[in-house]
C-alpha positions in Angstrom: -7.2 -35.3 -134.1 -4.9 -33.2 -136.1 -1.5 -32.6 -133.6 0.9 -29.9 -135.1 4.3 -31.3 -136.0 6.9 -28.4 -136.0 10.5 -28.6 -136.4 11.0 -25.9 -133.6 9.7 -24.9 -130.1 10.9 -22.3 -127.7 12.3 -23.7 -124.6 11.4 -21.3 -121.5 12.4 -21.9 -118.3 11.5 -20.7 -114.6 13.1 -17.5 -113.5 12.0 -14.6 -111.3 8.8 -16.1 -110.4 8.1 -16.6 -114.1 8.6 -18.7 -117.1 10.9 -16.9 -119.5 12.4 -18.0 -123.0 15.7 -19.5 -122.6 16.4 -20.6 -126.5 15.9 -22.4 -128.7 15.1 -26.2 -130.0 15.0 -27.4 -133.5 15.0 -31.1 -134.4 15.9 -32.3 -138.1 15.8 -36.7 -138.9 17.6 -37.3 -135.9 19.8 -34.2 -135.6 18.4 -31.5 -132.6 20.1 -28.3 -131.5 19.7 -26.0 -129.5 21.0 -22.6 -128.5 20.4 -20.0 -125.9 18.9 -16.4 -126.6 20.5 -13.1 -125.7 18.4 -12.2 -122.7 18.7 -15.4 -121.0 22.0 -15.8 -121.8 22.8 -12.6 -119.9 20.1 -12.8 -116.8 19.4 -16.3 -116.8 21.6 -19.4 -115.8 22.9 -22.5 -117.5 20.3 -25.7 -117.7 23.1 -28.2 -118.3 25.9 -26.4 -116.4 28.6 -28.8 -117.9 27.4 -29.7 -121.2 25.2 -26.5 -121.8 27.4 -23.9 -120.8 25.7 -20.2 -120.9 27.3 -19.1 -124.3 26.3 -18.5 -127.6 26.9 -21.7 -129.2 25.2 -24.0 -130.5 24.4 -27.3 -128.8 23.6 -30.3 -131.4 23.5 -33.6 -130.4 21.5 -36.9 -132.1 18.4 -36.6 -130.8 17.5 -35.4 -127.1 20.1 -36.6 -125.4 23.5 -36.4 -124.7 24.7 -32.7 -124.5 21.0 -32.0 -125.2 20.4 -34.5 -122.5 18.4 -32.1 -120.1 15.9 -31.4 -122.5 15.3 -34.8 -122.9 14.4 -35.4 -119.4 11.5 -33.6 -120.0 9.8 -35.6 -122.3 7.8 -38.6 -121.0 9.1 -42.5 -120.2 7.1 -45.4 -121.2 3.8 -45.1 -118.9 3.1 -40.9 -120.3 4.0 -41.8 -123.8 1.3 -45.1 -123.4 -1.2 -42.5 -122.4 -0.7 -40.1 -125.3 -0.7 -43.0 -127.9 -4.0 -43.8 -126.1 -5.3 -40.2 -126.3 -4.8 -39.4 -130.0 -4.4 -42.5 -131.4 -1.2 -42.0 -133.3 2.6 -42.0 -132.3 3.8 -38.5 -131.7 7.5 -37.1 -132.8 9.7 -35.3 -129.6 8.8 -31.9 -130.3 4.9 -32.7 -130.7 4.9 -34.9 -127.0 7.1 -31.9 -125.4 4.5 -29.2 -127.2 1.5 -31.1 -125.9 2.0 -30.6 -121.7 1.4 -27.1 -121.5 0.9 -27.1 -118.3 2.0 -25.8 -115.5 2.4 -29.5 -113.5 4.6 -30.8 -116.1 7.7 -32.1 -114.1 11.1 -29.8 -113.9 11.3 -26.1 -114.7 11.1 -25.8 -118.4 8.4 -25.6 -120.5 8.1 -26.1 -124.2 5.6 -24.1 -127.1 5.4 -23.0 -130.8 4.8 -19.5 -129.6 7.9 -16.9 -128.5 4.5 -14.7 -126.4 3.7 -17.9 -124.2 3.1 -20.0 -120.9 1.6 -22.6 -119.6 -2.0 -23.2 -118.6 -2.8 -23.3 -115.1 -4.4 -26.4 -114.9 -3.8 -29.0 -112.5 -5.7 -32.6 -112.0 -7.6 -32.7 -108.6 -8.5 -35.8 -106.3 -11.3 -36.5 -108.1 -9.5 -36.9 -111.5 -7.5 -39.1 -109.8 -10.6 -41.2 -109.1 -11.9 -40.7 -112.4 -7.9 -42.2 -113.6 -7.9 -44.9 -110.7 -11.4 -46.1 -112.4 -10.0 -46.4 -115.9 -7.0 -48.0 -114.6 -9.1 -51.2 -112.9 -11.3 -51.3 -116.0 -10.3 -49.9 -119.4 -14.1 -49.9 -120.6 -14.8 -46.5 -118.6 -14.3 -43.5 -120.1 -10.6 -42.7 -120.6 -9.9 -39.2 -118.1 -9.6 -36.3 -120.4 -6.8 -34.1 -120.5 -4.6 -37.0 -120.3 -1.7 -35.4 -121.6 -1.6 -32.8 -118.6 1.0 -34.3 -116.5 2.5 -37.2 -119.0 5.7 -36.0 -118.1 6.1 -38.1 -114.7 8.5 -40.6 -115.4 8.6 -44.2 -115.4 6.9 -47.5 -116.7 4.3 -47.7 -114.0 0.7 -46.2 -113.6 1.1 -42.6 -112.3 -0.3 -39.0 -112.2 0.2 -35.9 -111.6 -2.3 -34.0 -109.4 -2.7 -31.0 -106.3 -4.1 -31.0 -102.9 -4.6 -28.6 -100.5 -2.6 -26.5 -102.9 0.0 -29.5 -102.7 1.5 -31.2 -105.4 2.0 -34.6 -105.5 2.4 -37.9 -107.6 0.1 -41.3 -107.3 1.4 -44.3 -108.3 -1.1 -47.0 -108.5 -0.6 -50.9 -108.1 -0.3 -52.0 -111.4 -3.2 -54.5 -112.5 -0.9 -57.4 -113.1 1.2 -57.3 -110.6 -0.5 -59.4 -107.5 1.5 -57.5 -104.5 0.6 -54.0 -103.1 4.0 -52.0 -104.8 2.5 -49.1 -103.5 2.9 -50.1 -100.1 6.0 -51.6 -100.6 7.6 -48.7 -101.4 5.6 -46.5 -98.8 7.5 -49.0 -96.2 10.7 -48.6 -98.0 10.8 -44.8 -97.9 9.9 -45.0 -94.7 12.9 -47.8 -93.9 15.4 -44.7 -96.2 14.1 -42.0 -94.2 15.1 -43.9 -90.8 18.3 -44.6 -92.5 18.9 -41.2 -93.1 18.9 -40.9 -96.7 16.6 -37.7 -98.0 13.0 -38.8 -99.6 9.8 -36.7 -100.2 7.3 -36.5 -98.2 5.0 -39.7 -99.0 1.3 -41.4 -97.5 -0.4 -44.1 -98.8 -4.1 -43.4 -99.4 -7.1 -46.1 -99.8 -9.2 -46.2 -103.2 -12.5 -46.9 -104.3 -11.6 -50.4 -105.7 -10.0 -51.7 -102.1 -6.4 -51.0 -103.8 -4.1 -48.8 -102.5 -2.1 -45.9 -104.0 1.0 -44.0 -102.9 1.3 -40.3 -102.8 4.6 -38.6 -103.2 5.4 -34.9 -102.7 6.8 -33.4 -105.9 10.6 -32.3 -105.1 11.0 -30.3 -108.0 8.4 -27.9 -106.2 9.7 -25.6 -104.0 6.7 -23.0 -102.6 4.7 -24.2 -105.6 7.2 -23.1 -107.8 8.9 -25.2 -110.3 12.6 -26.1 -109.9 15.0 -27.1 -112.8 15.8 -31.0 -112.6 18.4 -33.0 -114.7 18.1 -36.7 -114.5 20.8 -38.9 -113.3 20.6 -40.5 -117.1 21.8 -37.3 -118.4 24.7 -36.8 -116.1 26.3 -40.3 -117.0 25.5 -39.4 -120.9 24.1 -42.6 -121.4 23.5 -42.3 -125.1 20.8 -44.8 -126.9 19.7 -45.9 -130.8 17.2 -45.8 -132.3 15.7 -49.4 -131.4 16.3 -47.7 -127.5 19.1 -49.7 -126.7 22.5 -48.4 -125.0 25.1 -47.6 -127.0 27.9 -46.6 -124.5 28.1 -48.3 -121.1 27.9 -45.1 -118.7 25.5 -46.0 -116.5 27.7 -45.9 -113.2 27.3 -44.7 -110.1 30.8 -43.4 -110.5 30.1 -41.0 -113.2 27.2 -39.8 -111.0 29.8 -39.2 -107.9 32.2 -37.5 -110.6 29.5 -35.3 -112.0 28.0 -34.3 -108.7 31.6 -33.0 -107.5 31.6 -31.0 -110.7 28.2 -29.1 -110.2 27.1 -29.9 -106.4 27.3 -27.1 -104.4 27.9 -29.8 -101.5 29.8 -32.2 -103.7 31.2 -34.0 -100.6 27.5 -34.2 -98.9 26.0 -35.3 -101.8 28.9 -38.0 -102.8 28.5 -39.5 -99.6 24.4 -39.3 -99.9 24.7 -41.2 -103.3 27.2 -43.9 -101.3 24.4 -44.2 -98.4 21.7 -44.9 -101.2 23.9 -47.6 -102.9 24.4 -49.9 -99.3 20.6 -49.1 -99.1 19.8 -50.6 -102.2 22.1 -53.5 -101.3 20.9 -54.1 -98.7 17.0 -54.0 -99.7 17.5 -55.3 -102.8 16.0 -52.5 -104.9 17.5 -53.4 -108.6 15.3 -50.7 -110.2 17.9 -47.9 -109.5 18.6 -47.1 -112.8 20.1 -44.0 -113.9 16.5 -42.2 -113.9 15.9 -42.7 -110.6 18.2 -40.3 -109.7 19.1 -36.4 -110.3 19.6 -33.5 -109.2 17.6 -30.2 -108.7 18.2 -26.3 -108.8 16.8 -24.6 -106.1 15.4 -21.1 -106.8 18.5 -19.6 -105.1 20.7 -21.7 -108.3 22.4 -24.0 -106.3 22.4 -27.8 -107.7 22.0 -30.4 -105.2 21.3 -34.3 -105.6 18.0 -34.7 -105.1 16.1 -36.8 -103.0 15.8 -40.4 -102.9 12.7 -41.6 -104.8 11.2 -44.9 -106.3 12.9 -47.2 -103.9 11.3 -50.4 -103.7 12.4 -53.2 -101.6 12.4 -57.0 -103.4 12.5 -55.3 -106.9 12.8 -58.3 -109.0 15.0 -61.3 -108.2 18.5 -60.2 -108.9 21.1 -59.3 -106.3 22.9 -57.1 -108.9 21.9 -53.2 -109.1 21.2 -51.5 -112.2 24.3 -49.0 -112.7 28.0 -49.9 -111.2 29.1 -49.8 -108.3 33.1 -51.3 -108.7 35.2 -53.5 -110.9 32.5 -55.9 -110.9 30.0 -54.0 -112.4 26.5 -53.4 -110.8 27.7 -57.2 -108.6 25.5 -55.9 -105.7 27.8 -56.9 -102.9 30.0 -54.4 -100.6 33.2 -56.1 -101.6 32.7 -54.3 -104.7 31.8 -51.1 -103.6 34.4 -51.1 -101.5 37.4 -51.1 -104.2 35.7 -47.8 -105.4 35.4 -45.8 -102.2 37.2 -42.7 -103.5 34.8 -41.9 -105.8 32.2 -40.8 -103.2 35.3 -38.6 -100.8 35.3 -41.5 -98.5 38.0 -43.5 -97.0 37.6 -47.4 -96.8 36.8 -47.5 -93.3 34.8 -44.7 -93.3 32.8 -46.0 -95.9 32.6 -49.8 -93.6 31.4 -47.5 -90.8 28.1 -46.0 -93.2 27.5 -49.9 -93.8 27.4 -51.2 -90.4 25.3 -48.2 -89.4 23.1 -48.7 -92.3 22.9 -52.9 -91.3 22.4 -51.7 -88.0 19.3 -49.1 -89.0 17.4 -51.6 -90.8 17.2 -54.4 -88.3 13.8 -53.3 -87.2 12.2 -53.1 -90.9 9.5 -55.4 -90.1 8.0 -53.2 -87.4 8.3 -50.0 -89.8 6.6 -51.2 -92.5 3.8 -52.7 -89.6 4.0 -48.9 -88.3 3.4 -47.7 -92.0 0.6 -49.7 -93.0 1.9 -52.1 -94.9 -0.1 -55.7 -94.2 1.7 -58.8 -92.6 1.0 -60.7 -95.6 3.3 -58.3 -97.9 6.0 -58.2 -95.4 6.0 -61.8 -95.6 6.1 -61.6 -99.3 9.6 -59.2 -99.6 11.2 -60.9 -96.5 13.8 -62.6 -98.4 14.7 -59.2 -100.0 15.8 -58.0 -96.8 19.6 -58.6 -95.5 18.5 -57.4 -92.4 21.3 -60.4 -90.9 24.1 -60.0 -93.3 27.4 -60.5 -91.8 29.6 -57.2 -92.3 32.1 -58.1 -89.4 34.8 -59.4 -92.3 35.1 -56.5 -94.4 
């Protein structure tokens, strides 16, 4: 199949109940910049409001990321670019993969097209597509789902996809075929264990499939009244900047540079400071090592105010390693509160204030076992992610 391959695309966003141009993209080797148009620039707001500032200038960057970061975050991880290798046979440059999910469940605000006169289809995958996709997953020899590319944007390296019931958006995450535990109820429990904890996460059920597996459903928090809201990723904020082979170039990936950034642009910078702390002792304490810098954002709501956004792809027992995935102190992502504690000030909090959200947060997960019962989750996978759990840590000496 013949894909077009431009150099350009018009970048629209969501404003006024409606998806408006807001500039321009042009990509040249590995050069991109972009630049606002007039109207936007004077009735619309900034999508980057630190490194994309509503001016005329223009933005240029190597590649999608950096100061061009944000539009980045729109294209596809590992798992969506997979299925559009799959779907046309062929790798596809930036601009082709952002062109191709024209519609209107793509994840964020923006959308992407050739064409100035445009917007996106309103097409969304139902329950039975999901089916259809849960089929394919179990046994590659049934017909691959068509109109794979609708919803490719979801993030991530896992099986996922995009779909609407009841007029509700949400995203399924499957178990993936090689991996022997049920991660979809594993992080059904663990939401459930944040949520109790007090830390902000979407809406989330596990539902039953055809093939005796189970798959997780999570509301879509970029949605607010079916109506998409802007989201930068927590990748973008830190700047982390990569090469071509996809490896990091600059060392940026700290929880610190996501406290400093959400002070700059929060419109609750000490809430959501404090929020980001909560989710670090959380991950501690649960041993969730895949917090990476995409697994955390923030979102504009339709009113323009930037807030962090909710918690999302926690799972408990992630991999073996005590240490987290971005730092948390002097020592690096060293997953251990004496660390964290030396960098208390980043997140507005003094050191005993910030021992007082540990103990509470040791003290809220005691009980784990019986929430993950109360969720669903079997005996036998409890048993499996016990030794994740630091449910009897000893905080009395910090």
């Amino acid at each position: 199949m013949k894909i077009p391959d431009p150099t350009t695309l018009v970048v629209f966003a969501w404003l006024a109940d409606r998806y408006i141009p807001a500039g321009k993209l042009r990509v040249f080797g590995r050069q991109a910049e972009f630049w606002y148009g007039d109207h936007f620039r004077q009735y619309g707001y900034a999508l980057d409001p630190i490194k994309l500032p509503l001016t005329s200038e223009v933005f240029t960057a190597e590649g999608l990321q950096g100061d061009l970061g944000v539009l980045g975050d729109a294209l596809p991880d590992s798992w969506g670019r997979y299925l559009i290798k799959r779907q046309y046979h062929q790798s596809l440059s930036d601009l082709q993969i952002l062109s191709l999910d024209a519609s209107r469940q793509r994840m964020g605000g923006l959308f992407f097209s050739c064409e100035l006169d445009d917007s996106p289809v309103d097409n969304t995958h139902d329950l039975k597509w999901m089916h259809q996709f849960s089929r394919w997953l179990t046994d590659k020899s049934n017909d691959f789902p068509e109109r794979m590319e609708l919803g490719s944007s979801a993030g991530g390296a896992k099986p996922k996809c995009l779909i609407q019931i009841d007029e509700i958006e949400w995203i399924v995450k499957f178990q993936p075929a090689n991996e022997p535990v049920n991660k979809p109820a594993i992080e059904h429990g663990t939401l459930k264990l944040a949520e109790a904890c007090g830390i902000p996460v979407p809406d989330n059920r596990l539902i039953d499939l055809p093939d005796k597996r189970q798959a997780l459903l999570v509301k879509r928090f970029d949605r607010d009244r079916k109506k998409p809201l802007h989201y930068m990723s927590g990748q973008t904020l830190c700047g982390v900047l990569f090469n071509d082979a996809g490896q990091v170039i600059n060392d940026t990936r700290s929880y610190l540079i996501l406290a400093d950034a959400l002070s700059k642009m929060s419109t609750a910078p000490q809430t959501d400071r404090v929020d980001l702390f909560r989710r670090i002792v959380f991950n501690i304490l649960v041993n969730n090592h895949d917090d990476h810098a995409k697994n955390h954002g923030v979102v504009r709501s339709l009113d323009g105010k930037w807030r962090l956004s909710k918690a999302f792809d926690l799972v408990a027992g992630e991999g073996g390693s005590r240490d987290l995935a971005m730092i948390i102190g002097p020592e690096g992502g060293q997953a251990t509160f004496n660390n964290l504690l030396q960098s208390v000030d980043s997140f507005g909090l003094s050191r005993r204030e910030a021992i007082d959200e540990i103990m509470a947060m040791v003290e809220n997960i005691q009980n784990w076992k019986q929430l993950f019962l109360a969720s669903g989750v079997s005996k036998n996978t409890i048993n499996e992610i016990a030794w994740a759990i630091q449910a009897s840590i000893d905080v009395s000496g910090l």
